[in-house]
N, C-alpha and C positions, 0 to 999 in steps of 0.2 A: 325834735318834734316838729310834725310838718302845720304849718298856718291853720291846716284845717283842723286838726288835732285842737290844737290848742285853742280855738275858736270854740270846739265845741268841749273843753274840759271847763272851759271860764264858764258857758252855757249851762252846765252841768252842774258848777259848785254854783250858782247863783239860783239854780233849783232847788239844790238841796238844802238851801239855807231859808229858804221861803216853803212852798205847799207841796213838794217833787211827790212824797209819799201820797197824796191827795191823788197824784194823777195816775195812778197804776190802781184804773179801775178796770174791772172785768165784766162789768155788767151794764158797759153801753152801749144808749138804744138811739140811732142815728131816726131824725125827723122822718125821713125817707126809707124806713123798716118794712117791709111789708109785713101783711095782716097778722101771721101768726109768729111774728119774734118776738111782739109784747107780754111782759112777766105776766104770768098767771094771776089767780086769786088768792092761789094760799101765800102764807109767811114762809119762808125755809129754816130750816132747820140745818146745822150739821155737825157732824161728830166724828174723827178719826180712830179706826179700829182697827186692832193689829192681830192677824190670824195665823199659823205657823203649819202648814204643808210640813208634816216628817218625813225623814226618811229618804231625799229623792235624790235620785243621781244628778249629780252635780259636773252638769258639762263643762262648765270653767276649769276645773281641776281633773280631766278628763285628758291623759295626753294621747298621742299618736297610737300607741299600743299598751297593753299595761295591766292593772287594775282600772275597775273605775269604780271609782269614792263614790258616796252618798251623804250629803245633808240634809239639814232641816232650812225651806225654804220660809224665810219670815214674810211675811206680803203685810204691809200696808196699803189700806183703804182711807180716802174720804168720802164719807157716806152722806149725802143731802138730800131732804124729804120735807115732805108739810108738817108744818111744825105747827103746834096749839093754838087758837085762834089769838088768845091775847098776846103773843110772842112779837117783842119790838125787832124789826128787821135792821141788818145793818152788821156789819163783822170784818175781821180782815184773817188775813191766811198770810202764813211766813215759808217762803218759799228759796230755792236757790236760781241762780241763772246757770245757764248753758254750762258754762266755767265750772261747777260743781264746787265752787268757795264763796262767790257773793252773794251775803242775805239780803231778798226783799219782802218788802209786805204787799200784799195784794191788797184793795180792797173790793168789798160786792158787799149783797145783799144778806147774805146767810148767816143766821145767830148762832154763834157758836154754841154746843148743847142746851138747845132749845130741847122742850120736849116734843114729844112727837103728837100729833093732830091722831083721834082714835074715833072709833065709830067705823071707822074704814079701812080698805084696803087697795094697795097704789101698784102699777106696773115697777118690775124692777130694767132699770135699763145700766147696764156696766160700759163704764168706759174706759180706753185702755190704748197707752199713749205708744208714741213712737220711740225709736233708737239713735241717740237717747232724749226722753224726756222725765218725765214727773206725773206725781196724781195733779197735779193745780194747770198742768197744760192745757186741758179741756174746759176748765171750773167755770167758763163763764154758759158752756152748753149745760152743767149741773147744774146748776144755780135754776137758770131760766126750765129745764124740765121740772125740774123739782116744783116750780112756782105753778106748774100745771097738773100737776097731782099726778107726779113718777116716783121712787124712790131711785136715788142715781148713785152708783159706787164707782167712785173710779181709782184704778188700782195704782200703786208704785209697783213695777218688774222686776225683780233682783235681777242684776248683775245687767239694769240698763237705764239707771238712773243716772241724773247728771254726778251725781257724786260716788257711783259704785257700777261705775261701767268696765265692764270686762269681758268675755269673748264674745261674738258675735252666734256662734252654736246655742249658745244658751239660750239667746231669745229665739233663736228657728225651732229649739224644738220645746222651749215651752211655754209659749204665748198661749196658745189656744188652753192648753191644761190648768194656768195658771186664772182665764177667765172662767173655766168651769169651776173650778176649786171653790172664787169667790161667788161662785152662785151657791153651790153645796153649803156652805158655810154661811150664809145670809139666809136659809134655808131652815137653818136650825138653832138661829138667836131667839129670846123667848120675851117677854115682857112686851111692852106698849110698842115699842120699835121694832120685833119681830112679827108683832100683829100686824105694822101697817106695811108691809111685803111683802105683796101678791109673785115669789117666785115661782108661780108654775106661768106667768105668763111675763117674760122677758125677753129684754130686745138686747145686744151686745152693738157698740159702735166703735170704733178701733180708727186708730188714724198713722198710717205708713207700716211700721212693724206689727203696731194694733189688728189693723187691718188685714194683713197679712195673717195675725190668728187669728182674727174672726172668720177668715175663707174658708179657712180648716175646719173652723170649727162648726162653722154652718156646711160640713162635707166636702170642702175641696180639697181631698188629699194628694200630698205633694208625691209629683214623678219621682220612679226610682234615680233618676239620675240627679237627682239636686241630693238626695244620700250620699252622693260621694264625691261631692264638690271639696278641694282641698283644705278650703278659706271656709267650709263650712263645720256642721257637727263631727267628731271624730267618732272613729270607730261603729259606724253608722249608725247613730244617736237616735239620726232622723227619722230611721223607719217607722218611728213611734207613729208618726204623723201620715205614713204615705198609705196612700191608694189601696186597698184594698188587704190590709191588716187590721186585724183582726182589735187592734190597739185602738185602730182610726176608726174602728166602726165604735166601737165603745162611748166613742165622743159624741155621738147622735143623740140629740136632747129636748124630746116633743118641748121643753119649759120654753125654748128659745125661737119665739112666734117669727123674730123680723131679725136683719142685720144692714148699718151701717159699716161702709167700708171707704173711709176717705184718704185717698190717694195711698192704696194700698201695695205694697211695696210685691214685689215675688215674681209676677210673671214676667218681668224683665228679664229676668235669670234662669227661666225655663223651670220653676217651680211646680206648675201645674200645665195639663194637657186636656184634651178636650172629656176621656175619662174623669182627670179630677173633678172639674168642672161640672160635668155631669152630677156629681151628686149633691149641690145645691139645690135643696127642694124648699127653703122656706124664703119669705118675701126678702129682695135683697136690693137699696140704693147703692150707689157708688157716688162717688164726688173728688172731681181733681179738676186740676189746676191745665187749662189747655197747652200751658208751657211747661208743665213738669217735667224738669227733665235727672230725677230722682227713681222715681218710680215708672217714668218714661208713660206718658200720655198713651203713645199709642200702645203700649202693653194693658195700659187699665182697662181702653178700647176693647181690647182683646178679652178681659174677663166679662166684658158686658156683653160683646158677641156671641160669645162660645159659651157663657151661663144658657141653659137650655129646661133644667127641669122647673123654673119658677118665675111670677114674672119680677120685671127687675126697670132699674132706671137711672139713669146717668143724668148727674148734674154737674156740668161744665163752666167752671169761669177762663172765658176767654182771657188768654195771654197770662194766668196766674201760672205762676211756677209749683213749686213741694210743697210751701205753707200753705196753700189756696187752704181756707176754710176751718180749720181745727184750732190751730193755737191764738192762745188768749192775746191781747194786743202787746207788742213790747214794752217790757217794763222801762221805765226810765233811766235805771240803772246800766240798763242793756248797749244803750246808746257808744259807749265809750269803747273805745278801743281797746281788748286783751292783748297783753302781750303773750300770756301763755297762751291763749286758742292763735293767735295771729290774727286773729281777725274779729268784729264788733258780734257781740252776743245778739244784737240787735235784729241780725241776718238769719239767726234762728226762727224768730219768730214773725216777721215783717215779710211783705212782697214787693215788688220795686214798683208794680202796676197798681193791684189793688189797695184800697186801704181796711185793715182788718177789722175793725167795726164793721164794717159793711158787710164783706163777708160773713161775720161772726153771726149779723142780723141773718142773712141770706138762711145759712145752716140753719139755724136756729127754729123760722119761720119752716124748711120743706123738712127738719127731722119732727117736728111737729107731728104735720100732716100727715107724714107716714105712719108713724107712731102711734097716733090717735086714732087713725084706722084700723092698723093691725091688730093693736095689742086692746083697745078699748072700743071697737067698732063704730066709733064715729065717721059722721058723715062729712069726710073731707077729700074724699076720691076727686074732689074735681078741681083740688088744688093741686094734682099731679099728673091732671089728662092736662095738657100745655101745649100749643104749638110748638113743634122742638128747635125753633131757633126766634127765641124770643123779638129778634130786628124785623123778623117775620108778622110781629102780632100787629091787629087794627086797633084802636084806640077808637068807638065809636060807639058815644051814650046821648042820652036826653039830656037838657038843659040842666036838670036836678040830681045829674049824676048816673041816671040807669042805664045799665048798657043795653043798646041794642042789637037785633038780631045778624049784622056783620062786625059786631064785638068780638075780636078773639085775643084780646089784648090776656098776658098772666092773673087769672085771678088771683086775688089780692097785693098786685103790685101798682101803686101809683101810678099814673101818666109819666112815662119817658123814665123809669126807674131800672126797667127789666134789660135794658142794653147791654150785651155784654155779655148774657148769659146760654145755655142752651138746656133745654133738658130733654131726654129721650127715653120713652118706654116699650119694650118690647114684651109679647104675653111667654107664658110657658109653652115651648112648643119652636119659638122662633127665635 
């Protein structure tokens, strides 16, 4: 074992023996947050619920030529929403790492079945992780929408979780179907928790593979030529998904008002063309990392350019790699060296530049604003009209704080907070 190994296992057991589980929180709010990362008003609420897709072809057990099988796809959800007004906040979540064998506990803010807050009715916004991850790789953006009056589901993927990962076809061709499924199905729960889920008006956010069905699924159906990629779905699975099939239009779904797409994986690989792209007609962020080089920066570029029928906007953390912005901060367990992965779980979820609270705040604060616009018509357009490279902005107020009129600093970012960052919006049409 090399010094440093062992430096940080001593590290490690001397965590574990005092508060380690204490520090695998999800739900921190760095001093230097901007405006809209702070939790909401309501309490959260959350409950895990298990839904059963029959019947479907099952591209893991799909070979080269053949038969193809069909099963019943099981989908777990954890669902978070405003919970009752008297509900004590406060909860943990048991989760695995990377490795698909080590248990950790998470903690955050959300009471585990709380009852649901009534009288009203909340946006649904789905979320839906990468290849591979988990539902709790997002939880700290669940938690804090939920705390702002959203109902959040975010899904486990079959055959792309850390612990039941197996072909790669299976998530290309049913990510997008798997986030419509769970809308359909949240759709037609009844009692006080299907009251408070306004599904005709929902936003999907997706991050790497996620993202990848959310493109689809907000219309960007994939080129004939990704059908028949070797390493891809067999026996062309994919055309479920492509360009102007009859399958792909099916997926068109007035309920799904906005879509986040962070550091979404595809167009690297010639997945979509300036057709697919074309049929992106509902409001659409991006967010990557300027150093990804996963889902390859300049390819994300490329969905932000060549998106044409809606407008749309890119949010850039300079020099961040693949995790820029989505996952929860590394557990502490993560830290230690696998020997089965060969390498620290840690790298899963960490960046070498950024630190992920900050990002976490970052997301947090502009899927807000988007959010709140979209889907609840709130007036926060002007937390995403930005000078597009924030080293760009002036910092210039009255004594008391007001800015004045050569002000273009990011609204609601601190003085000297926004460095770092870029964000760019283009209308429909450009």
């Amino acid at each position: 074992m090399s010094l440093r190994r062992a430096a940080l296992s001593l590290t490690l057991a001397a965590l574990a023996s005092g508060t380690a589980a204490q520090t695998n929180r999800i739900d921190s709010m760095r001093p230097d947050a901007p405006a809209l990362a702070a939790t909401g008003p309501h309490t959260v609420g959350v409950q895990t619920l298990t839904f059963t897709n029959p019947d479907q072809i099952d591209v893991s057990g799909t070979n080269a030529d053949g038969p193809i099988p069909t099963r019943d796809r099981v989908i777990t959800i954890e669902l978070w929403y405003p919970a009752a007004p008297d509900t004590r906040p406060g909860g943990t979540y048991t989760s695995l790492l990377r490795d698909g064998t080590t248990s950790v506990t998470l903690h955050g803010q959300a009471a585990r079945n709380a009852l649901p807050a009534t009288g009203a009715q909340y946006p649904l916004v789905i979320l839906s992780h990468g290849y591979p991850g988990n539902r709790f790789l997002m939880s700290h953006l669940g938690e804090n929408l939920a705390s702002k009056g959203y109902v959040v589901a975010s899904i486990d993927h079959p055959d792309s979780t850390y612990d039941d990962l197996t072909s790669f076809g299976s998530t290309l061709v049913n990510r997008p179907w798997d986030q419509r499924f769970v809308l359909d199905r949240l759709a037609q729960i009844h009692g006080n928790l299907g009251a408070a889920i306004d599904t005709n008006t929902t936003a999907v956010i997706g991050y790497s593979m996620g993202g990848y069905g959310a493109l689809i699924y907000a219309g960007a159906g994939v080129t004939q030529l990704s059908t028949t990629y070797e390493w891809g779905a067999p026996q062309g699975l994919l055309e479920r998904n492509m360009i102007g099939t009859e399958s792909h239009a099916s997926l068109r779904d007035p309920r799904v008002r906005a879509f986040i797409a962070i550091g979404p994986w595809g167009m690297n690989t010639g997945f979509w063309d300036a057709d697919g792209l074309s049929g992106i007609e509902a409001p659409l962020m991006l967010i990557a990392g300027g150093a990804d080089d996963v889902s390859q920066y300049s390819a994300i570029r490329e969905i932000f350019e060549g998106t044409s029928g809606t407008t749309r906007h890119l949010l850039t953390f300079d020099a961040a790699n693949h995790n820029a912005a989505a996952p929860i901060p590394a557990p502490i367990e993560s830290y230690a060296f696998n020997d089965d992965l060969g390498w620290s779980p840690f790298d899963h979820y960490a960046d070498a530049v950024w630190d992920t609270v900050r990002m976490n705040n970052i997301t947090q604060h502009f899927a807000t604003a988007f959010l709140d616009h979209h889907l609840k018509g709130a007036d926060t357009a002007s937390y995403l009209a930005l000078t597009p490279n924030a080293a760009d902005g002036i910092w210039s107020a009255d004594a008391d704080g007001t800015p004045d009129n050569t002000h273009t600093y990011w609204q609601g970012f601190p003085n000297r907070t926004a460095i770092g960052l870029r964000f760019e919006t283009r209308e429909a049409g450009n």
